[in-house]
C-alpha positions in Angstrom: -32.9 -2.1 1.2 -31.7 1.0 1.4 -31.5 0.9 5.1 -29.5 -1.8 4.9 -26.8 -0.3 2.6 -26.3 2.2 4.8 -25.3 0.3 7.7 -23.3 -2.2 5.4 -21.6 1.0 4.4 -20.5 2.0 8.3 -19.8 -1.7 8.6 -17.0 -1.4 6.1 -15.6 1.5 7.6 -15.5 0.4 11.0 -12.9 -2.4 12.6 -13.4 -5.1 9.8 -13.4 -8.9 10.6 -9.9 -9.7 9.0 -7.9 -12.7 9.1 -10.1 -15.3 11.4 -12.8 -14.1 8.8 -11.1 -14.9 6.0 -9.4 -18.0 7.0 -12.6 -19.4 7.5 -12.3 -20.8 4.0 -9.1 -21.1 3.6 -7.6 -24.5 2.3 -5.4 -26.4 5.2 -2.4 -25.5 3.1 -2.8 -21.4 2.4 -3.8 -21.0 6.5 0.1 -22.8 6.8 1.8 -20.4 4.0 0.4 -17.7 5.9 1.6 -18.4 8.9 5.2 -18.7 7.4 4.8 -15.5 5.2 6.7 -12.5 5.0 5.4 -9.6 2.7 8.1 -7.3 3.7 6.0 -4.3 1.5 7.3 -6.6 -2.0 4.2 -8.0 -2.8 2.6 -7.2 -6.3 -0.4 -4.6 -5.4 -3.8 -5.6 -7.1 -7.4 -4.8 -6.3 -10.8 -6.6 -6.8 -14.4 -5.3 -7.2 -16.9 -7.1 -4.8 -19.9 -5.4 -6.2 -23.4 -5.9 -5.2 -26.5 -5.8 -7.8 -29.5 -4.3 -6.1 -32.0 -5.1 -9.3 -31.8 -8.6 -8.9 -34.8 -10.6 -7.6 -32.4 -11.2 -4.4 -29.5 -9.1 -3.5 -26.4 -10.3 -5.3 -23.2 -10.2 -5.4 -21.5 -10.4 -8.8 -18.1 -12.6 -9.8 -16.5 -13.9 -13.3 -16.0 -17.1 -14.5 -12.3 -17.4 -15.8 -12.0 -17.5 -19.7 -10.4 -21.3 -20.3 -8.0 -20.1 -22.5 -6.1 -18.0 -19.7 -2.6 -19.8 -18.6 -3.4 -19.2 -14.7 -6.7 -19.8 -12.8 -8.8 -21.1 -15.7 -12.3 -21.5 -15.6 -12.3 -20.7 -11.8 -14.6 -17.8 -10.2 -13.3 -14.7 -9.0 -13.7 -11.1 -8.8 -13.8 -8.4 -11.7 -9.7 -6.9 -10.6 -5.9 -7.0 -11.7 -2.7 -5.9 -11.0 -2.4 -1.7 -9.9 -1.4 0.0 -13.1 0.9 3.1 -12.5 -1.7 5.5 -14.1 -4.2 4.2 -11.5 -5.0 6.9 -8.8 -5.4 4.4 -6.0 -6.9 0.6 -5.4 -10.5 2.3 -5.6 -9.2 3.5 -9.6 -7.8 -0.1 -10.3 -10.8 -2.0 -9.2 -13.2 0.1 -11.1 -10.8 0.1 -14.2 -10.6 -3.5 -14.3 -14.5 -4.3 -14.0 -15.1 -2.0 -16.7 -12.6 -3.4 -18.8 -13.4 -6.9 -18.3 -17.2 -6.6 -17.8 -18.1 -3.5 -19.4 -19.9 -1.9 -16.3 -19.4 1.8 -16.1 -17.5 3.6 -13.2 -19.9 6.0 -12.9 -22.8 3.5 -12.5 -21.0 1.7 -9.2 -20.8 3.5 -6.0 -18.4 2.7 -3.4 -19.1 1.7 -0.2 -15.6 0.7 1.3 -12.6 -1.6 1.5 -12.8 -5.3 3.0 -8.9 -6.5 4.5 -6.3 -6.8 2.2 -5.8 -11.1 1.4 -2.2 -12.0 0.6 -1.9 -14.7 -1.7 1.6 -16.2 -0.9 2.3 -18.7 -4.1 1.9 -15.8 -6.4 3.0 -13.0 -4.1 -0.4 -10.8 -4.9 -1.5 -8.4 -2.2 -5.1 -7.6 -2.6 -7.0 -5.0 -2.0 -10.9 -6.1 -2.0 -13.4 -2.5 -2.9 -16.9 -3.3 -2.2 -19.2 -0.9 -4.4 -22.6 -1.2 -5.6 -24.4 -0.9 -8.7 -26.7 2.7 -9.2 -28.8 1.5 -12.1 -29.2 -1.8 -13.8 -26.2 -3.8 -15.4 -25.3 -4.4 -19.1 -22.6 -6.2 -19.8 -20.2 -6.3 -22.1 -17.1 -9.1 -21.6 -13.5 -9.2 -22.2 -14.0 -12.7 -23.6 -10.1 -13.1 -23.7 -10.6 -13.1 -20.0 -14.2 -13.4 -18.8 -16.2 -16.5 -19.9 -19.4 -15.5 -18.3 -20.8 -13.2 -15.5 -22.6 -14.9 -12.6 -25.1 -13.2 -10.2 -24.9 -15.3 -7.3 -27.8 -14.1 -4.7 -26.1 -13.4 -1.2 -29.1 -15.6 0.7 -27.0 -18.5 -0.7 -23.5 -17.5 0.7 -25.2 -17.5 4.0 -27.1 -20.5 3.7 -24.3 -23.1 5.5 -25.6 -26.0 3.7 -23.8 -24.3 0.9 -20.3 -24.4 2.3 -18.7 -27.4 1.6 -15.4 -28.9 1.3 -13.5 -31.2 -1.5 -10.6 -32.2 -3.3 -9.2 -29.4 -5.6 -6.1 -29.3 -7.6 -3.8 -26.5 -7.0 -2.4 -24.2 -10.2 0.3 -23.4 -8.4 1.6 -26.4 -7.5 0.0 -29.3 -9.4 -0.7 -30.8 -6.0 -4.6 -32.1 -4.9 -5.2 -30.1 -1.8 -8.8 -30.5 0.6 -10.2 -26.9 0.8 -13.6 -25.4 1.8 -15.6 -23.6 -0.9 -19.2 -22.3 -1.7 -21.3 -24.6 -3.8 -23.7 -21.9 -5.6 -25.3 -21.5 -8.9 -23.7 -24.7 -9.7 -20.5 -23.0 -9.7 -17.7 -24.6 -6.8 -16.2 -20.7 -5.5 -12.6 -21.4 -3.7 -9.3 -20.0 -2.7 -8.6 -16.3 -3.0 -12.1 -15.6 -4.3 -14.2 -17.3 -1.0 -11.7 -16.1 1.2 -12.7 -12.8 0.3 -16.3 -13.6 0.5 -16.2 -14.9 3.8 -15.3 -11.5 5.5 -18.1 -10.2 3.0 -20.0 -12.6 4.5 -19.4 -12.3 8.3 -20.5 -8.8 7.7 -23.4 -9.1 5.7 -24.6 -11.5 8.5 -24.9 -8.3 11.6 -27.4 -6.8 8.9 -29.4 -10.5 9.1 
């Protein structure tokens, strides 16, 4: 295990998959937005925490499940992360500030290993900046049930098992509109959009250590 860390660590901070990673699960319509999209350095700058838990029976890689009473993206998976606060020293700050807030996990219990590519997210105009850190002793957790409903653990052996990768119907927040999109079927949970984008690069690198 430890081994492995250690070149997933040099993986991260060597020339990172990207784009053709990420778009990999990308629904039909973001791959097109993208395409058309112009940043132009105005985009609201935000950070997630990918963060792996070591204590599980299998290597995992822990996400939220969306409190229902939030007015965007309810009930959907994603990352512990937010928006870059102006106290915040950097993306590294942000993404540890925001796990600990919403799932009560101590900064000082998560060591960082790197960055993956930054995903923009065109409909909303969030430019993300995805830390991958992992846990240094075993998690407690406390939620920010005003945000989190629930903490999954969901074992990376499943991410890279391609039965799981599927694709459906889903209904857009943005737009209202039913769009076809790719997305992991895990732990019972359907993980699309921003948050399996993300996890595809993870993925793609996780699979030189396999």
């Amino acid at each position: 295990m430890e081994r492995d860390i250690e070149k997933l660590e040099s993986l991260l901070n060597a020339e990172l998959p990207g784009l053709a990673a990420q778009l990999k699960m990308a629904p039909q319509f973001r791959k097109e937005e993208l395409r058309n999209y112009k940043l132009e350095g105005k985009g609201k700058k935000s950070a997630v925490l990918i963060l792996f838990n070591p204590f599980a029976e299998d290597l995992s890689i822990i996400l939220t499940k969306r409190s229902a009473h939030l007015k965007h993206h309810r009930g959907q998976v994603s990352f512990p992360g937010g928006r870059v606060d102006k106290a915040d020293k950097d993306d590294i700050s942000t993404a540890l500030r925001e796990t600990h807030e919403e799932i009560g996990i101590n900064p000082e219990d998560i060591k960082v290993l790197g960055r993956l590519s930054r995903l923009i997210i065109p409909p909303t105009n969030f430019d993300v900046c995805p830390i991958v850190g992992i846990l240094t002793k075993s998690p407690s957790y406390l939620l920010s049930l005003d945000e989190v409903e629930s903490v999954v653990e969901v074992p990376i052996v499943q991410l890279l098992d391609k039965q799981n990768t599927k694709q459906k119907l889903f209904t857009t927040s943005s737009s209202g509109h039913h769009r076809k999109a790719p997305y992991y079927d895990v732990m019972g949970l359907e993980i699309w959009g921003a948050t399996a984008m993300i996890l595809s690069e993870m993925v793609e690198i996780v699979k030189v250590i396999e």
